[in-house]
BAMIVEX-433466 format. One record per residue: x, y, z of N, C-alpha, C, O in turn. Coordinates in steps of 0.02 Angstrom, whole numbers, plus 50000, padded with zeros to 5 digits. Example, Ala and Ser with C-alpha at 12.3 -4.5 7.8 and 13.67 -1.06 7.14 Angstrom:
// BAMIVEX-433466
506604971650390506154977550390506604983550390507124983450423506424988850354506844994750357506455000250394506705005750402
// end
This chain:
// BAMIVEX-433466
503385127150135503225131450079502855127450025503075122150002502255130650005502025127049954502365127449871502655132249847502255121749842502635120649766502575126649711502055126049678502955132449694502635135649660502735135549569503195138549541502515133849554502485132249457502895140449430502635145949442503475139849401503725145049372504225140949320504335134849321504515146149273505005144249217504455143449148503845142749153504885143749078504715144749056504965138049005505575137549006504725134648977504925128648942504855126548872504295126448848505255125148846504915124148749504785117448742505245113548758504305115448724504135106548700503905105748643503785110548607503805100248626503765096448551503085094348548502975090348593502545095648509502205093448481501975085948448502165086148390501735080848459501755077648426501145077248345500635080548339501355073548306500655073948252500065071648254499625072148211500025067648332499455067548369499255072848410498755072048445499545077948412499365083248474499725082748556499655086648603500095077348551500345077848618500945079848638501415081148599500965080448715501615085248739501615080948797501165078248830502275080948802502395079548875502565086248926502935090048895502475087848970502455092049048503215090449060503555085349060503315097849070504085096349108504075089949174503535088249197504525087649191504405083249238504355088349299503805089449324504925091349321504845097549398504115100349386503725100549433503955102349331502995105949342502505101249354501985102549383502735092749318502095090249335501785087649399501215086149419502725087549437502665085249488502115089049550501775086649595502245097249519501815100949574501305103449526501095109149533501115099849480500375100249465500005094149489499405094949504500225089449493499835083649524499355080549488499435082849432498875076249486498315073349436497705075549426497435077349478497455075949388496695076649368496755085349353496605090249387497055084549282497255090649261496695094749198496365092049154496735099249207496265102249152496435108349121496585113949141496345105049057496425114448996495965115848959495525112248935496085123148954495605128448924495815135648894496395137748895495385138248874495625145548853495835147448885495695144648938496305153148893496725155648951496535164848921496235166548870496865169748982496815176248961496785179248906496375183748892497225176948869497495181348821497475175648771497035171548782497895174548715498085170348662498425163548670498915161548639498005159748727498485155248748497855150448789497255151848796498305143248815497975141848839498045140548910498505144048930497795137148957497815136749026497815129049051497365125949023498155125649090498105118949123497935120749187498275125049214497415117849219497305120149299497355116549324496985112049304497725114749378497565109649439497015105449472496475108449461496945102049494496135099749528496055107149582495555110649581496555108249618496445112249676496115119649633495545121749644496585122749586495995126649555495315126349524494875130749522495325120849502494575118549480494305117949529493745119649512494265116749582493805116449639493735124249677493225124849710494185130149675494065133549665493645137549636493245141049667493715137449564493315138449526492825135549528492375139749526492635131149531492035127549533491365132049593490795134249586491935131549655491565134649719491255143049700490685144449718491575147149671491885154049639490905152949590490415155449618490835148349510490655150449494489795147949502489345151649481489615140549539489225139549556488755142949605488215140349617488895147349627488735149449695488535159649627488305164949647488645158649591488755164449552487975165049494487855161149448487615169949511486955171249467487145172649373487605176349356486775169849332486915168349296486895177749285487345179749247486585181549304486505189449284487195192049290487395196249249487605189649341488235191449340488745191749274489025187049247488795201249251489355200649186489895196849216490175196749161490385192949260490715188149261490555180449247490975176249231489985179449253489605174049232489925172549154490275168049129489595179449126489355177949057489975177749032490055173648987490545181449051491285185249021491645175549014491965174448963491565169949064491835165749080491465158549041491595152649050490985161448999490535157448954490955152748907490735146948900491595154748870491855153348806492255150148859492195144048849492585151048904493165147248951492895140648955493195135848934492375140348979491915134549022491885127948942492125122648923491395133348922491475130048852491935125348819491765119948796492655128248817493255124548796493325121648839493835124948850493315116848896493575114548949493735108048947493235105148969494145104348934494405096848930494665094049001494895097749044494595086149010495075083849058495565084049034495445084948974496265083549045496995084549027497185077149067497305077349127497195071449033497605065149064498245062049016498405064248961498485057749043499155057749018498885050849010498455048249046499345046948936499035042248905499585037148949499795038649005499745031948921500245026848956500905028548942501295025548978501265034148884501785034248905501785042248931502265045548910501415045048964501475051549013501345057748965501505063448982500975056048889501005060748841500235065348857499775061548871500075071248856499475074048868499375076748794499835078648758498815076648779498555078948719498135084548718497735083648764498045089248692497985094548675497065093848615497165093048555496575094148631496235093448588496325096148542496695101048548496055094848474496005097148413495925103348415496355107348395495365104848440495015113148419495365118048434495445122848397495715116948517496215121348560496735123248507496895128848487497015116148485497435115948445497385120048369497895122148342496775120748344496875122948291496565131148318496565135748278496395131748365496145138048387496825141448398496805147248378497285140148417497875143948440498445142648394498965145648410498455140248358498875138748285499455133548307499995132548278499185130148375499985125848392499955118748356499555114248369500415118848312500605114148277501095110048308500915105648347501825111248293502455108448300502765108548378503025103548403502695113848404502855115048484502415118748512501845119548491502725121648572502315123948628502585128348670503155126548658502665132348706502985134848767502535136748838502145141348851502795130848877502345132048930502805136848993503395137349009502215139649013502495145749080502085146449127501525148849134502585143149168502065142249263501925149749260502315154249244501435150049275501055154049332500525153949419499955155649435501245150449461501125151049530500905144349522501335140349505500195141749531499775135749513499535133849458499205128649458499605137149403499365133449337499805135349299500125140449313499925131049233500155132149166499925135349119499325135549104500375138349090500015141949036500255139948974500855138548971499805139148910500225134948858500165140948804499655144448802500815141948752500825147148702501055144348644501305138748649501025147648576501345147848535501735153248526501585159048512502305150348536503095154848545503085162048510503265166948543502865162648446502825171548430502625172748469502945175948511501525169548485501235172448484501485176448586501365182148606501735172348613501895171048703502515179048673502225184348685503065179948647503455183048637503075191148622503125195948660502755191048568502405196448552501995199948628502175205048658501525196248642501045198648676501455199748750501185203348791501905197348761502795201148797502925207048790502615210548831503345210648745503505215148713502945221348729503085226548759502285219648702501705221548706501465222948775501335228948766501355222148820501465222948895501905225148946501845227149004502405224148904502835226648936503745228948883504305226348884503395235148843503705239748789504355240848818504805241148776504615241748907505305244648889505645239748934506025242548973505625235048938506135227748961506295225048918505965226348868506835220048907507185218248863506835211548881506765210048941506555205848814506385199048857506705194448828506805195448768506845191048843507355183648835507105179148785506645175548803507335178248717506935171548689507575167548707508125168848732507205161548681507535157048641507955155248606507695154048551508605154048604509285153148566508965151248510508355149948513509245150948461508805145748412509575143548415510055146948434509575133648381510145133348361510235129248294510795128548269
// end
């Protein structure tokens, strides 16, 4: 069975921008990692195996294509994601100030990639999608 990325995790920010990766996710994310805008209000870490995906997906793709153009601002934001010497990944600036994550983070597998939020904003846009389930935060303590 292949590794599948799920759970939902809260991490710390540093005042450099960095986070460390759960250890169980990073293990089945593997190296040569990359983030970017993601769907909605958030951002995205992809695997090499999706980037090569993607890669295959959009090269092969005429620039006339409205998917082309829709995936313009994604491409755009696109960073390598490496981990410095003590395993910390950093978060560029802009991402960072584009999505208001300051202090923490909450990351949530999705199958093969991560998705990175700021906790209202991941909570709200919850609720919002899905109006009559009850969803789980965070204890605070």
């Amino acid at each position: 069975m292949r590794g599948i990325i799920g759970g939902t995790y809260k991490y710390q920010i540093d005042s450099k921008g960095r986070v460390r990766i759960p250890a169980k996710v990073k293990a089945l994310l593997g190296d040569n990692l990359w983030i970017c805008i993601g769907d909605k209000e958030n951002l995205v870490i992809y695997t090499e195996a999706m980037m090569d995906q993607i890669y295959d997906k959009y090269s092969k793709m005429e620039v006339t294509d409205p998917e082309y153009a829709a995936h313009r601002l994604i491409f755009a934001n696109l960073y390598p994601f490496v981990p410095d010497a003590q395993d910390r990944y950093q978060i560029p600036q802009s991402l960072r100030d584009a999505f208001g994550l300051k202090d923490e983070a909450v990351f949530v597998g999705m199958v093969n990639k991560l998705e990175v939020w700021r906790e209202d904003v991941y909570f709200d846009t919850l609720e919002k999608d899905f109006p009559d389930k009850k969803i789980p935060r965070f204890s605070r303590k």
